[in-house]
Backbone bond lengths (Angstrom), bond angles and torsions (degrees), N, CA, C in turn:
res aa  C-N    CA-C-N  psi(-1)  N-CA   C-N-CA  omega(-1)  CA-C   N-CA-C  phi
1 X - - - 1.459 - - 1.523 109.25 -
2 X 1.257 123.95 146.21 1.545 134.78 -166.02 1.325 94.10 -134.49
3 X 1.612 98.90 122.32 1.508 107.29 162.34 1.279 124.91 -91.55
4 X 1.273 97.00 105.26 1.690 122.09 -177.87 1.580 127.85 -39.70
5 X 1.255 140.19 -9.44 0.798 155.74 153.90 1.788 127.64 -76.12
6 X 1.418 93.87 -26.83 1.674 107.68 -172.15 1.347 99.51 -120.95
7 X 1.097 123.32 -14.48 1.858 124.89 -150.68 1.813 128.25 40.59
8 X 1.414 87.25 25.07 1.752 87.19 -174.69 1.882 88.40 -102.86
9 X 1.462 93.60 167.11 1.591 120.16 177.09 1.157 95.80 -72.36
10 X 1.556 124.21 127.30 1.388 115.79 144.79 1.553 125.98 -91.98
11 X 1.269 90.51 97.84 1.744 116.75 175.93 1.673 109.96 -8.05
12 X 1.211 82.15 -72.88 1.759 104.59 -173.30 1.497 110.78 -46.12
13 X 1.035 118.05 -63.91 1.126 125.06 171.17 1.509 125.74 -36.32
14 X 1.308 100.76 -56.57 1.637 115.94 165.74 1.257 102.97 -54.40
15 X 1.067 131.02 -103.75 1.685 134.02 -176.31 1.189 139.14 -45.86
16 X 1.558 118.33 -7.70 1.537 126.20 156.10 0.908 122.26 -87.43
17 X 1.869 118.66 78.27 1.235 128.44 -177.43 1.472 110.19 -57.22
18 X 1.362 131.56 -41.47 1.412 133.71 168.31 1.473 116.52 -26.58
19 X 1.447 102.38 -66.26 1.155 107.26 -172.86 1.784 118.85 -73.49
20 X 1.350 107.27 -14.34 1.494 127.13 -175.32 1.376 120.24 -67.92
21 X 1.714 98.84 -46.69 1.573 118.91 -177.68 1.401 103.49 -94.84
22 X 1.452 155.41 108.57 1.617 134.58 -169.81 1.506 101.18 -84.49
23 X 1.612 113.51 -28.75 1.413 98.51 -167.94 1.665 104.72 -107.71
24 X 1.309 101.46 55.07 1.750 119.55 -165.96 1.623 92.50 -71.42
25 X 1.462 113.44 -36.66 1.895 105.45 -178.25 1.254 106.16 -64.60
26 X 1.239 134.62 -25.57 1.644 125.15 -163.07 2.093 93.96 -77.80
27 X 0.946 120.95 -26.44 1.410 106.47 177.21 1.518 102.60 -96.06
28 X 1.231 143.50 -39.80 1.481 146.43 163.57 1.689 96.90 -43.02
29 X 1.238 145.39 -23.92 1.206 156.57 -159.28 1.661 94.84 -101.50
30 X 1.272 97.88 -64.28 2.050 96.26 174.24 1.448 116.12 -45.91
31 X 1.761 109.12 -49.91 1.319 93.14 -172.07 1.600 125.23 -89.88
32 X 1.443 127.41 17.74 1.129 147.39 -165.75 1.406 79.29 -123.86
33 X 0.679 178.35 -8.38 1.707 165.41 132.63 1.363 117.76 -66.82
34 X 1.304 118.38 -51.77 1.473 120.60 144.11 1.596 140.61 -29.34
35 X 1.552 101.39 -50.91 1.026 127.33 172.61 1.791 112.01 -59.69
36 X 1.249 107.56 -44.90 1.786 125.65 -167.68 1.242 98.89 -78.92
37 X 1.818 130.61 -23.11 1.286 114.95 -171.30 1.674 85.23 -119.75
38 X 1.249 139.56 42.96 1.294 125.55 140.88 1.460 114.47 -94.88
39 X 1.628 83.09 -41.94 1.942 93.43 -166.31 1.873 91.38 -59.40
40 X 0.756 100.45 -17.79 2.022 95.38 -171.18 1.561 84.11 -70.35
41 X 1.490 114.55 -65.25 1.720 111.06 -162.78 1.586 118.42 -58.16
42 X 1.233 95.22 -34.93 1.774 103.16 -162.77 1.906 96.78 -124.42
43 X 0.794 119.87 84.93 1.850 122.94 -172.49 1.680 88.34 -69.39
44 X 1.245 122.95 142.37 1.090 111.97 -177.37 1.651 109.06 -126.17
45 X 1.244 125.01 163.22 1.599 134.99 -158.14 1.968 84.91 -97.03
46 X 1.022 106.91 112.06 1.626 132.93 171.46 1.710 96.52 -84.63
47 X 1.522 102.64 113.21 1.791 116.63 169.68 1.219 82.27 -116.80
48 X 1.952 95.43 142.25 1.320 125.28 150.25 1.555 109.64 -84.02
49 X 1.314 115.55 140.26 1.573 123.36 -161.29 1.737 90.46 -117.80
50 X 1.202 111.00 -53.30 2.086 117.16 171.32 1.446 112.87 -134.57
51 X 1.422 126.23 -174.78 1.419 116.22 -133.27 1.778 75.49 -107.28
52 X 1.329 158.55 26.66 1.111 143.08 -134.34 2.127 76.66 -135.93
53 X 1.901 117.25 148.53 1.154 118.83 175.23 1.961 109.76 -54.10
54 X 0.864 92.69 -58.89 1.434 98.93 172.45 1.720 144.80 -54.74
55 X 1.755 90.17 -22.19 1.330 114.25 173.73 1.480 108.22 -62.17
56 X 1.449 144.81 62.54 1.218 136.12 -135.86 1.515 92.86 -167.75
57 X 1.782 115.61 153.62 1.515 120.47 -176.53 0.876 100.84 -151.30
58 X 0.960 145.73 122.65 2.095 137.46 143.07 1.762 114.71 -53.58
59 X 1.223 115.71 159.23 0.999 117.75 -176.46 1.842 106.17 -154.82
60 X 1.396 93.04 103.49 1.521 102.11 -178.13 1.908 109.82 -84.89
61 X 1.313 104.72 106.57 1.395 118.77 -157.81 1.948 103.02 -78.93
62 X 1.483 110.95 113.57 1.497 94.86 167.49 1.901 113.61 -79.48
63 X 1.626 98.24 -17.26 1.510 101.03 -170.49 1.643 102.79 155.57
64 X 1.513 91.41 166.36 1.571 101.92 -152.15 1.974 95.80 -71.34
65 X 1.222 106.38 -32.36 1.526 104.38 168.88 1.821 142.83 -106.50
66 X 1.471 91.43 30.31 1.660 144.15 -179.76 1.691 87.44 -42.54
67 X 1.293 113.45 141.20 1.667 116.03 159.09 1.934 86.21 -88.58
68 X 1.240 119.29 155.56 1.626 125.04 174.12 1.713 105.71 -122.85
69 X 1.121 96.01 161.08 1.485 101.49 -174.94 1.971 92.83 -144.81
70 X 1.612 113.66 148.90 1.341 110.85 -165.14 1.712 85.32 -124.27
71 X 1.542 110.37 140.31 1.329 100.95 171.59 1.586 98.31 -128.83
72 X 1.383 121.54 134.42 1.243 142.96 176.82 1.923 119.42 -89.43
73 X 1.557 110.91 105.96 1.142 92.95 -164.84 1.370 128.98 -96.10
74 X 1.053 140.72 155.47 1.658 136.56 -156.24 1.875 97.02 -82.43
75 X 1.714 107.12 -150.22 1.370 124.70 -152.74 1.480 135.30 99.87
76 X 1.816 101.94 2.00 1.646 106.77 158.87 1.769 72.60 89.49
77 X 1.115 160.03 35.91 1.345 151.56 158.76 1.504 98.43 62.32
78 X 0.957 146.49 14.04 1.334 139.86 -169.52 2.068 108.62 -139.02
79 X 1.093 119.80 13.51 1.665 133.19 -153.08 1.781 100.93 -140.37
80 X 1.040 106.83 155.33 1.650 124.95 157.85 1.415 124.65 33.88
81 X 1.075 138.35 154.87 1.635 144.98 -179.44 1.327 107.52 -136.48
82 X 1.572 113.47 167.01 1.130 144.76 -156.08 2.010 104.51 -34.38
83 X 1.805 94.47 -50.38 1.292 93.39 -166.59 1.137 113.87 -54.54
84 X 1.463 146.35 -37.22 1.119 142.07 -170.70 1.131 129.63 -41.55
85 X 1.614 112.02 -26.31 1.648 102.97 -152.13 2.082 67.20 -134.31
86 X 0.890 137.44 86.95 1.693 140.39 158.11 1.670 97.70 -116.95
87 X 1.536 102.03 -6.34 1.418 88.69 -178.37 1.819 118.59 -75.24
88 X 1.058 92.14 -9.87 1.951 108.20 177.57 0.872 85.16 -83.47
89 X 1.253 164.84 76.14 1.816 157.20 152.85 1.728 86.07 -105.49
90 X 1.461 111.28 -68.56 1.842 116.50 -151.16 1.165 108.48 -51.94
91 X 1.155 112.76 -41.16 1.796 123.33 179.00 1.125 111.89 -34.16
92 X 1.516 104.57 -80.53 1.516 134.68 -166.68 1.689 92.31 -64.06
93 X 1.284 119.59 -38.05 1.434 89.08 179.78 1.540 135.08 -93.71
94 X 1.685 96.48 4.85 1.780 100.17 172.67 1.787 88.17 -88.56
95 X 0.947 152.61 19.89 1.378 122.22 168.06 1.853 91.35 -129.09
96 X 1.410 112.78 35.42 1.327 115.54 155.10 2.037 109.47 70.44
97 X 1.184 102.93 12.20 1.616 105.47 -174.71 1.557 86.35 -90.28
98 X 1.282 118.40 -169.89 1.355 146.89 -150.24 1.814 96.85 -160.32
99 X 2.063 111.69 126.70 1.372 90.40 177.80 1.598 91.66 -132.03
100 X 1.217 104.06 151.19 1.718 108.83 -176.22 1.988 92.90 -105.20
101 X 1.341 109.05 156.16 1.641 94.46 168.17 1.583 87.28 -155.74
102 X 1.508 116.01 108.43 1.397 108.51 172.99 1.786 120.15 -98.49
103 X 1.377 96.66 176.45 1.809 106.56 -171.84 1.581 82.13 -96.66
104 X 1.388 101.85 175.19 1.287 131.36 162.03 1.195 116.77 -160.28
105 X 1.682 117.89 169.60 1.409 110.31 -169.30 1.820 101.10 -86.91
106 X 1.403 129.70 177.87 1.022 118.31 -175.80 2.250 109.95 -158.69
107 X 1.311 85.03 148.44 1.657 79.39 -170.98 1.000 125.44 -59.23
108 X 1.220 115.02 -173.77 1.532 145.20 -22.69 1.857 106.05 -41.74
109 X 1.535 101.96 -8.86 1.778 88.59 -165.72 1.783 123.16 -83.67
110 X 1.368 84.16 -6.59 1.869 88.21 162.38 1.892 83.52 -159.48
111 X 1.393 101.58 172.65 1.123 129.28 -171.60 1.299 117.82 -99.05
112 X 1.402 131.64 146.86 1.495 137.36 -159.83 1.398 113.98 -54.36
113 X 1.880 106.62 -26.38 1.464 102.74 -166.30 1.888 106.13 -77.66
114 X 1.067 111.89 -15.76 2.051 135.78 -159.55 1.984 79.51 -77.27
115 X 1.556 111.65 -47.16 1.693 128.97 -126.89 2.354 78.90 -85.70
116 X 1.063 100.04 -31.44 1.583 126.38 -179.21 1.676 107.61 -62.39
117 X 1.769 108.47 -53.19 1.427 96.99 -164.64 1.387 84.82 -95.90
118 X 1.432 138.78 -31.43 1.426 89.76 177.43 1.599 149.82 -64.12
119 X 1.550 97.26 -27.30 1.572 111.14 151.46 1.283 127.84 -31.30
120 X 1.604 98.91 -60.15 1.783 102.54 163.96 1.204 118.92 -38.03
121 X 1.722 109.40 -48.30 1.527 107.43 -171.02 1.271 109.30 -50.02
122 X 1.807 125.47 -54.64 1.151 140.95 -137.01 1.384 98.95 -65.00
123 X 1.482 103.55 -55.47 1.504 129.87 -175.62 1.650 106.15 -43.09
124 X 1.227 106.36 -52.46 1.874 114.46 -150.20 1.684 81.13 -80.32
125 X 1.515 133.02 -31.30 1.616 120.11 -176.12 1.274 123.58 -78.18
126 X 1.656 108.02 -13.39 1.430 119.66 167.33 1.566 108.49 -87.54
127 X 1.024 128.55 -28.05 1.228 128.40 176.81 1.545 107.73 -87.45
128 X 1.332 134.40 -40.02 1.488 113.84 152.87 1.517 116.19 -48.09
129 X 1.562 130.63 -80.69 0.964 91.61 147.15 1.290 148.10 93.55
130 X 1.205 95.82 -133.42 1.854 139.34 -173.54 1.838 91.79 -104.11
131 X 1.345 122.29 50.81 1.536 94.43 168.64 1.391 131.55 48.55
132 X 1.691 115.17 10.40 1.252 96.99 166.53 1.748 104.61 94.49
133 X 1.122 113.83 -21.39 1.081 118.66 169.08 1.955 114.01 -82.48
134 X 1.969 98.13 122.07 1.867 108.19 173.63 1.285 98.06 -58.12
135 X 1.216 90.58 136.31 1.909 119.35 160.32 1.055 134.46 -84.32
136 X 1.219 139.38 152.94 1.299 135.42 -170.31 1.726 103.68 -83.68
137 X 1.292 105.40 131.45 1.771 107.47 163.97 1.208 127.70 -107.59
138 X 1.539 124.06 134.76 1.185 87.55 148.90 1.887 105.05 -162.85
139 X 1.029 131.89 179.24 1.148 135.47 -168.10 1.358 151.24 -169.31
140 X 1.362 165.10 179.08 1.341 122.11 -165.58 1.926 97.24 -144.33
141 X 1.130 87.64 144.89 1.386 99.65 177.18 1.453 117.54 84.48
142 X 1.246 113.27 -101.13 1.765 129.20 -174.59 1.748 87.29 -92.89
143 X 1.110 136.48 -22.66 1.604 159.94 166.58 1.981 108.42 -62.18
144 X 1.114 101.61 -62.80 1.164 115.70 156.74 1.616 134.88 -33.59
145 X 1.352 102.91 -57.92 1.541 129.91 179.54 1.971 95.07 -73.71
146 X 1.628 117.87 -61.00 1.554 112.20 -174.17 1.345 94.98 -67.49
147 X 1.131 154.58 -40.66 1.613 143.79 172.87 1.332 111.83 -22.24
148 X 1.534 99.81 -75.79 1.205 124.36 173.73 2.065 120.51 -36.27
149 X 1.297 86.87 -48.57 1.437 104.38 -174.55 2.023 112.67 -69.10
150 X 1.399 95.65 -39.68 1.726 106.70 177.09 1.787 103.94 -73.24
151 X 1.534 122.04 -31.46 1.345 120.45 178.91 1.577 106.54 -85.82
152 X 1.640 110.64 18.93 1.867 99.92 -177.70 1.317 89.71 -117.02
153 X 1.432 136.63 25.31 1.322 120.86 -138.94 1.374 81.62 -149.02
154 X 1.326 130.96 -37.15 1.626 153.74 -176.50 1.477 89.88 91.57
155 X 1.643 146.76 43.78 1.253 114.91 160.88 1.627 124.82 -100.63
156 X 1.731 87.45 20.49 1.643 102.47 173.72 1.077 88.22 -135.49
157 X 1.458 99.80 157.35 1.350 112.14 149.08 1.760 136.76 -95.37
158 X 1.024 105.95 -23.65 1.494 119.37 140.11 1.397 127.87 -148.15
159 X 0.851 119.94 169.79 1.762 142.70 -144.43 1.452 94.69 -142.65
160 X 1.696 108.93 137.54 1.327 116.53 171.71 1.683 98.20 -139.95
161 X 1.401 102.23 110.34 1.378 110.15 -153.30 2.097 89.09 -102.93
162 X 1.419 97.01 130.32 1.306 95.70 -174.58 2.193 108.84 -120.58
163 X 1.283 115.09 114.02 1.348 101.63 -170.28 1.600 104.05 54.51
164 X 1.346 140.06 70.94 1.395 129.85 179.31 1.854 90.13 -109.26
165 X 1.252 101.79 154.73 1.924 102.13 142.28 1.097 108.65 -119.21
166 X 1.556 101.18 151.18 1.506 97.60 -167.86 1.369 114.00 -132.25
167 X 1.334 123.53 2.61 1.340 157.13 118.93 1.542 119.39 -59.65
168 X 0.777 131.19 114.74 1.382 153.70 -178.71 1.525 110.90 -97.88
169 X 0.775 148.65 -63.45 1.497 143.65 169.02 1.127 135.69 -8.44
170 X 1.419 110.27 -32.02 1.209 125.48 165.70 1.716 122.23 -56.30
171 X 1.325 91.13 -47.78 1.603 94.81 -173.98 1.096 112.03 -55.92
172 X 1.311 125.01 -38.25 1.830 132.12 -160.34 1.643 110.85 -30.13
173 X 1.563 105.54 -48.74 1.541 101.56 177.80 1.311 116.04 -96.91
174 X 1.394 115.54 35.69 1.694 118.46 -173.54 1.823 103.46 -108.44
175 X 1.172 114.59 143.20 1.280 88.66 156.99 1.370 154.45 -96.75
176 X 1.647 93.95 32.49 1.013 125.02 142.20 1.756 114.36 -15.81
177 X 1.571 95.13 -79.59 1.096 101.72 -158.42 1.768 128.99 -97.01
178 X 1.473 98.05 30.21 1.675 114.44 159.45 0.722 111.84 -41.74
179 X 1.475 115.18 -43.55 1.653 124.84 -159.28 1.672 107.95 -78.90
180 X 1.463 86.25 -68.96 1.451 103.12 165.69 1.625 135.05 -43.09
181 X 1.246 121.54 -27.11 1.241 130.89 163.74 1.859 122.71 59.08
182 X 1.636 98.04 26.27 1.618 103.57 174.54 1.192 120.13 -72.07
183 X 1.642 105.86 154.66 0.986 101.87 162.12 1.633 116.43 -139.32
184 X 1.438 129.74 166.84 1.462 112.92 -168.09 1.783 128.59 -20.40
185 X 1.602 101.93 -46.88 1.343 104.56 -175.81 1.393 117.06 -77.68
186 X 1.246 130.09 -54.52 1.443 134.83 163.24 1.253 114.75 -32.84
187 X 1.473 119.38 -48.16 1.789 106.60 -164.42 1.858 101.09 -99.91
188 X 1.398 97.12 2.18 1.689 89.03 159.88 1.450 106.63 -85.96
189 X 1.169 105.93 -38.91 1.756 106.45 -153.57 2.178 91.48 -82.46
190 X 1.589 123.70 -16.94 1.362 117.34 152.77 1.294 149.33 -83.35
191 X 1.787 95.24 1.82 1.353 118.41 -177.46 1.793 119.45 -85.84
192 X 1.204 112.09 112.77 1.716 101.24 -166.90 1.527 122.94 -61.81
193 X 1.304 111.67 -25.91 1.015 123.28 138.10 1.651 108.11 13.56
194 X 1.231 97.43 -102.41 1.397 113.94 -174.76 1.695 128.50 -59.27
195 X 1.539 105.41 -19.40 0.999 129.74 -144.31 1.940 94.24 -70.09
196 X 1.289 117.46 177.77 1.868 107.03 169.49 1.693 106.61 -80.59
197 X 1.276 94.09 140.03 1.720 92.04 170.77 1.742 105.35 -111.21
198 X 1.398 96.81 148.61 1.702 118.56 -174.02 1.225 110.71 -55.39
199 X 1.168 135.31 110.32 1.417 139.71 147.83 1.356 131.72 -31.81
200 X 1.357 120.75 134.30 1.777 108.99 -165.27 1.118 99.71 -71.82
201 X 1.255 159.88 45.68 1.259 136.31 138.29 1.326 105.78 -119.48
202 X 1.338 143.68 8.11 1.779 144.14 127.18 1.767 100.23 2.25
203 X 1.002 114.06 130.91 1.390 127.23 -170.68 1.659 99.15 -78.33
204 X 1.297 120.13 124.99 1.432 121.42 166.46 1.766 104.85 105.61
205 X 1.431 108.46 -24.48 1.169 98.07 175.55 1.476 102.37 116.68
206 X 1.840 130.55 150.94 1.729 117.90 159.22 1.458 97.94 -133.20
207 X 1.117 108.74 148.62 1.845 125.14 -160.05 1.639 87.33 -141.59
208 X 1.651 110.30 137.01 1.379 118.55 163.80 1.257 99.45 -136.92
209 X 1.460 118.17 142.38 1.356 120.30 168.55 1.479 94.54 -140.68
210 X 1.544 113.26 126.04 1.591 124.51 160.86 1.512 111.06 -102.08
211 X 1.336 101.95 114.08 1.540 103.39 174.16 0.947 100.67 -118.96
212 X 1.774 122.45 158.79 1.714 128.79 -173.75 1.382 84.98 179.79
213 X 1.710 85.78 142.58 1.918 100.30 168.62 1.352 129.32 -78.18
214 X 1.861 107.74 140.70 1.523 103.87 -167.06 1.465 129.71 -65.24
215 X 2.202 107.64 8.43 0.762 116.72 -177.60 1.629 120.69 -132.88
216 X 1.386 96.64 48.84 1.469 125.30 171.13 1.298 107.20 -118.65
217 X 1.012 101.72 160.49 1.602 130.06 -161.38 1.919 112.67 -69.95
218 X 1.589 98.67 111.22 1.547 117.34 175.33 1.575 102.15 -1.34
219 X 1.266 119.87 -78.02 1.629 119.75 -171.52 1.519 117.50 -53.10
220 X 1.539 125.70 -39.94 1.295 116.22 157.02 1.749 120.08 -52.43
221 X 1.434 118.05 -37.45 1.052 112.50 -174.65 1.670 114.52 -69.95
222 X 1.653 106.33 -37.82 1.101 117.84 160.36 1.556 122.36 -33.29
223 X 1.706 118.99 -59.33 1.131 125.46 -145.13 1.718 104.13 -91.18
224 X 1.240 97.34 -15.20 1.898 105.21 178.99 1.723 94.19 -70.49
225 X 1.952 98.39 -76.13 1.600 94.64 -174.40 1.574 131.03 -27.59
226 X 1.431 103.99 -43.97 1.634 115.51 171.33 1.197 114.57 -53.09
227 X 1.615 122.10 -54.03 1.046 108.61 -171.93 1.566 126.20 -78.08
228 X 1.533 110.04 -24.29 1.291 112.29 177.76 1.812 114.50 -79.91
229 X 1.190 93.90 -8.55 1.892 93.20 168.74 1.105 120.06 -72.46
230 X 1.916 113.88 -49.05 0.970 122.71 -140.45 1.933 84.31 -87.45
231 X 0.886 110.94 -23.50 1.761 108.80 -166.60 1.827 94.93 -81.60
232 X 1.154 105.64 -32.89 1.727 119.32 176.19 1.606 109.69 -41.52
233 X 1.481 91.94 -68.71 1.855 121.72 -170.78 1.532 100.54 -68.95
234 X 1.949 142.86 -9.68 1.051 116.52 120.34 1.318 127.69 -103.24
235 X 1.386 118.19 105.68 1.130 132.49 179.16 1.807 123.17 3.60
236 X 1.656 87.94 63.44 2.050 92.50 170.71 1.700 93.33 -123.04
237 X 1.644 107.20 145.84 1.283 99.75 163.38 1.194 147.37 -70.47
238 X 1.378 132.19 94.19 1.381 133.92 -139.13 1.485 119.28 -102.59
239 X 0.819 151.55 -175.09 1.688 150.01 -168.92 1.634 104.02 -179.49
240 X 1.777 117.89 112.44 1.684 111.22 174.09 1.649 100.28 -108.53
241 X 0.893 136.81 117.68 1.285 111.58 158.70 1.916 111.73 -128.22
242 X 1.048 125.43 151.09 1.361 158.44 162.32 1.811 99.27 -60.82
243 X 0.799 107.06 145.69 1.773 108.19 -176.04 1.593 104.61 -129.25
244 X 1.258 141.46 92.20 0.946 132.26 -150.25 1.868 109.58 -75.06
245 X 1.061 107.11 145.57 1.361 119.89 162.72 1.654 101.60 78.77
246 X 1.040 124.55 20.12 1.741 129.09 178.01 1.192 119.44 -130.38
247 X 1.576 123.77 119.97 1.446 130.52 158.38 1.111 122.37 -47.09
248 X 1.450 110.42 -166.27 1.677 122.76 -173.78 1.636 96.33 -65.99
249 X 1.342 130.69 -48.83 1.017 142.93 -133.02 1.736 121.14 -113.53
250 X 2.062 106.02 -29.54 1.220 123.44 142.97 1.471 138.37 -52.81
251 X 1.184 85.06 -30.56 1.788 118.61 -174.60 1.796 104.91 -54.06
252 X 1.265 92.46 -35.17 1.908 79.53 178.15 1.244 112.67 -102.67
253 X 1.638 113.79 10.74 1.455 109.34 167.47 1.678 124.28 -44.84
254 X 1.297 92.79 -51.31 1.938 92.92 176.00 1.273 129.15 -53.48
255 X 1.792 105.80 -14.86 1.640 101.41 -172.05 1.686 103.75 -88.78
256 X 1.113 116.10 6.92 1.483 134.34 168.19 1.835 119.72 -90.21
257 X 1.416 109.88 4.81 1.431 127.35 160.31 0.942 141.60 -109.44
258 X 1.875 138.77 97.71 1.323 101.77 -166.16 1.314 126.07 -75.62
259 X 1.792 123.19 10.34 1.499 113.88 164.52 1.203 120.85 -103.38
260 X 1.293 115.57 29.33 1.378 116.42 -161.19 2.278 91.26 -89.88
261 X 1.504 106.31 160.75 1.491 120.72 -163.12 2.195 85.47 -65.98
262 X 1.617 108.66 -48.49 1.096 113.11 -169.63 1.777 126.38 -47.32
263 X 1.332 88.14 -49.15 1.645 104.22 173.34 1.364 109.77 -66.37
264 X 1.660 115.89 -70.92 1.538 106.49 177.36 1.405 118.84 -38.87
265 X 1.399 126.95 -27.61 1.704 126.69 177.69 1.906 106.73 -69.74
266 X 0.925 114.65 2.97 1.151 116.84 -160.97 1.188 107.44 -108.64
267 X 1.976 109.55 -63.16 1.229 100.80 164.27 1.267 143.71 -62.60
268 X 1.786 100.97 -5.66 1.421 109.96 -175.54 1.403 117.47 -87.06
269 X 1.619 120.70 -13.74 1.179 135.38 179.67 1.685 92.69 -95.32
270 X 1.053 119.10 10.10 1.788 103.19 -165.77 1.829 89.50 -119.59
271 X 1.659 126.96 -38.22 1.053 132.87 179.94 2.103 105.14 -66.33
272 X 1.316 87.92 -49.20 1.269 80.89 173.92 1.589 141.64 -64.24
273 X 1.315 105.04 -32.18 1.622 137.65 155.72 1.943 104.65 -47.15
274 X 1.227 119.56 -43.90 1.344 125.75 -159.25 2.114 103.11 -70.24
């Protein structure tokens, strides 16, 4: 959104999906209901990843020789835990994948860079593991952006980045980031953006896919295209797409299907990964 009077972006506007979507609880409501009748179907084996309450993951098991897929969940790093999103368990497990979904701690009570290595942790214990074999990531929002960030690092092999930013800079004057507490140098030096991207001969292969709904806000749409070009234009295999007819918050409706185009992309990057 551009404020017409000044011609500048108003930040806020753009990135306060809360305030963007009004009836944003009625889908936060789906997947917390979802979530309550998986964990009933599929109870899942809770790993501690570090010694912290939160340092903690479920892991909905298809089987001991399962390809796995890790999904990282959004809230601006400062919002929600693991349970929320268990409702992606059924999916992933009628097409025989395996899904891990861990907590982390979240601000103001530690800082984005703390919110970073524990992910790492999560990541590097699923990938021990799995034999040593990278996992597929992927995640939406603030989920989106660490996806992104674990596939710049090679501890995936692909990333399915859903609504991510991947530029950070933006937020600085949002209030967003009270919580968050950036400032120019930090949210450049956390933005993947910038970060090194994997060279095609990275063992296992690197896959990016930015997906975001065609009915989220200009700067999200902005911040996918960027990133999936710029990783494109050095030679990684990239995928942008626009999701038609879904907000910030609709947008993960599909990962709640197992025929949906979103899920099958997932398991197909997760079979292939195996």
């Amino acid at each position: 959104m551009t404020d017409k009077a000044s011609g500048e972006i108003d930040l806020e506007a753009e990135y306060n999906n809360r305030a963007r979507v009004p009836d944003h609880m009625a889908a936060m409501g789906q997947w917390k209901a979802a979530a309550e009748a998986a964990r009933a179907a599929h109870p899942p084996e809770t790993i501690a990843y570090g010694p912290g309450p939160r340092e903690v993951m479920d892991l909905f098991s298809a089987g001991p020789d399962a390809p796995i897929v890790i999904f990282l969940h959004g809230g601006y790093w400062q919002a929600l835990d693991k349970d929320w999103f268990s409702g992606l368990a059924p999916a992933f497990l009628k097409h025989g994948v395996s899904l891990a979904v861990p907590s982390y701690d979240l601000a103001p009570t530690v800082r984005l860079g703390t919110i970073l290595k524990q992910v790492r942790a999560a990541v590097d214990l699923i990938r021990a593991r799995n034999g040593g074999k990278r996992p597929v990531v992927f995640g939406h929002s603030a989920g989106g952006h660490m996806s992104a960030c674990m596939l710049s690092e090679a501890r995936a092999s692909a990333a399915v980045a859903i609504s991510g930013v991947f530029d950070l800079r933006p937020l600085i004057d949002t209030s967003i980031n009270t919580a968050l507490g950036l400032d120019a140098n930090t949210a450049a030096a956390l933005s993947p953006i910038f970060w090194p991207i994997p060279n095609g001969s990275t063992p296992g292969g690197t896959v990016l896919d930015c997906l975001v709904g065609a009915d989220e806000s200009p700067e999200f749409l902005r911040q996918s295209k960027m990133m999936a070009d710029h990783w494109a234009n050095n030679g990684v295999q990239t995928r942008y797409e626009a999701l038609p007819g879904l907000n910030h918050f609709t947008v993960l409706g599909p990962l709640l299907d197992a025929d949906s185009a979103m899920v099958k992309r997932v398991v197909e990057l997760a079979k292939d990964a195996a």
